[in-house]
C-alpha positions in Angstrom: 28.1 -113.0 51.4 31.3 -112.6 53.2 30.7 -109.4 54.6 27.5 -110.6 56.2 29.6 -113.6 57.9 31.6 -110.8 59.3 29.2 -109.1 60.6 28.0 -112.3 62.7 31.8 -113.0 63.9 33.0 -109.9 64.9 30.1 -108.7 67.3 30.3 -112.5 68.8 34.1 -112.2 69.2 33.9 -109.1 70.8 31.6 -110.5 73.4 32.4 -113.7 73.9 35.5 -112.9 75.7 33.6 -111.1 78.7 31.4 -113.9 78.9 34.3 -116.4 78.9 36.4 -114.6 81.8 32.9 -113.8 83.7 32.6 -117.4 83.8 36.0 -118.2 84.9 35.1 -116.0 87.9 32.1 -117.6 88.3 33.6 -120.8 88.7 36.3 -119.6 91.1 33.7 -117.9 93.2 31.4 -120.6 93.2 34.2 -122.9 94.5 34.8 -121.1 97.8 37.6 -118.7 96.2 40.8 -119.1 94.7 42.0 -120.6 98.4 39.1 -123.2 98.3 39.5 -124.5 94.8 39.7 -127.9 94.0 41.5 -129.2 90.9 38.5 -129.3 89.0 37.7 -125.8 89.7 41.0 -124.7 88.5 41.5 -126.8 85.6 38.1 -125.3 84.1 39.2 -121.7 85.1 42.2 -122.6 83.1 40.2 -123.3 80.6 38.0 -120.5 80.3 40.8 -118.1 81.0 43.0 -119.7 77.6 39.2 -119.7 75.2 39.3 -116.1 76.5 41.9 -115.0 74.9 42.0 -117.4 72.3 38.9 -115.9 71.1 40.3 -112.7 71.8 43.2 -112.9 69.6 40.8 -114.7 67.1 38.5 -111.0 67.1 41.8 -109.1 67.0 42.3 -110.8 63.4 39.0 -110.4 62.1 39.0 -107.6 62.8 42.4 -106.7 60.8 40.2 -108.9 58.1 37.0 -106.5 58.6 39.1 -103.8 57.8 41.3 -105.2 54.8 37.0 -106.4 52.9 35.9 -102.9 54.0 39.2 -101.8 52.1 38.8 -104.3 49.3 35.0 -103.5 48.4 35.4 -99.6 49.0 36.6 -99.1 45.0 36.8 -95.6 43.3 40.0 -93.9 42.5 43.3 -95.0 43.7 41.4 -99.0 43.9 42.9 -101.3 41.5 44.8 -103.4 42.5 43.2 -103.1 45.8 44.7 -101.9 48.9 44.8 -104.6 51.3 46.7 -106.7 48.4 49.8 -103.9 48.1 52.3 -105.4 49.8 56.0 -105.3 49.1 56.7 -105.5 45.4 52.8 -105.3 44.2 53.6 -103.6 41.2 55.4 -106.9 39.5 51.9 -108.6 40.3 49.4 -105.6 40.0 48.3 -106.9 36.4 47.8 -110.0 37.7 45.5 -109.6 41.0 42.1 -110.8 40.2 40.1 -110.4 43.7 40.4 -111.6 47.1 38.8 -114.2 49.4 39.3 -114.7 53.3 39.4 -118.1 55.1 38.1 -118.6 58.6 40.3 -121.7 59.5 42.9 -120.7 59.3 41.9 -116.7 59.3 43.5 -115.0 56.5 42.8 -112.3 54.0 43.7 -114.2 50.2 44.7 -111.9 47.1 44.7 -114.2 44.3 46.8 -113.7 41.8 46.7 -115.2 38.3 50.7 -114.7 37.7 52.4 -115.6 40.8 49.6 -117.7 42.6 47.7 -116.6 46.0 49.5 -114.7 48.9 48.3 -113.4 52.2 47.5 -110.5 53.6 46.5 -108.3 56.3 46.6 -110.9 59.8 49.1 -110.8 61.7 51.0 -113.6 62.0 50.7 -114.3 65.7 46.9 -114.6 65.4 46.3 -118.3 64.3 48.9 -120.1 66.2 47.9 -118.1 69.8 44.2 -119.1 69.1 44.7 -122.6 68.2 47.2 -123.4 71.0 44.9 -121.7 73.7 41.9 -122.9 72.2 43.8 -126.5 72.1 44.5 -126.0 76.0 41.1 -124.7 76.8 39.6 -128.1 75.5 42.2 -130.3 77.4 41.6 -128.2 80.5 37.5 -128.8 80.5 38.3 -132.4 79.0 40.8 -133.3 82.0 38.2 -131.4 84.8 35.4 -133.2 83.2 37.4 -136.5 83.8 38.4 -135.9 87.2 34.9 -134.6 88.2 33.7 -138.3 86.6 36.2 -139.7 88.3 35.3 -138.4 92.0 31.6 -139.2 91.6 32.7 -142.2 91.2 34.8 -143.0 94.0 32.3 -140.7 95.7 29.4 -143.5 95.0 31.5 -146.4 96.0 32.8 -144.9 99.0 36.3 -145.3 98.2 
């Protein structure tokens, strides 16, 4: 099951990312050109420009988790415990690793161990806070543009 739910993410978070910068462009072009912009323009180029590579860095994990289930479920000689889980000073806890799981939200590759308890594995570390602060600032940049664009419609229909 998790391997299908891989194979759903990492195609979408290989594209996504060209779709996301071919709308900033999009939006910049469509506003005149970087010299024309207004601040709503900018603030959603902003926006798409951080979910780009927020999703980016978000692929750049899975796929370091791709690799460590294709790893995991590959078995045959040289496979217990398996290789994603050998990390420094695996052979105190080798008895003890039971399996592995990953977790989306917060992406992460799991050995669970009976002995010592769970550790992680295989993303880097950099991968979850880049994606949530970009993907944080990418929702305040198209919340703010979507406010201000409100906001001038408004004054727009009052004539103020």
């Amino acid at each position: 099951m998790m391997a299908y739910f891989l194979l759903l993410l990492v195609p979408a978070g290989l594209i996504l990312p060209f779709v996301f910068a071919g709308r900033a462009v999009r939006v910049l072009a469509r506003a005149g050109g970087p010299r024309r912009a207004d601040s709503e323009a900018w603030l959603r180029t902003a926006g798409f420009v951080q979910a780009t590579i927020a999703v980016g860095v978000y692929a750049w994990g899975l796929l370091h988790v791709t690799g460590a289930v294709m790893s995991a479920e590959d078995g045959g000689t040289n496979s217990s415990p398996i290789p994603p889980c050998r990390t420094p000073g695996w052979e105190y806890r080798a008895e003890g690793i039971s399996g592995y799981r990953v977790e989306y939200v917060p992406l992460r590759f799991v050995c669970e161990a009976d002995d010592v308890g769970d550790y992680t594995t295989s993303v880097p570390d950099r991968v979850n806070p880049v994606a949530f602060l970009l993907g944080l600032g990418a929702v305040v940049c198209f919340t703010v543009a979507a406010l201000d664009s409100g906001s001038s419609r408004e004054q727009a229909d009052t004539g103020t």
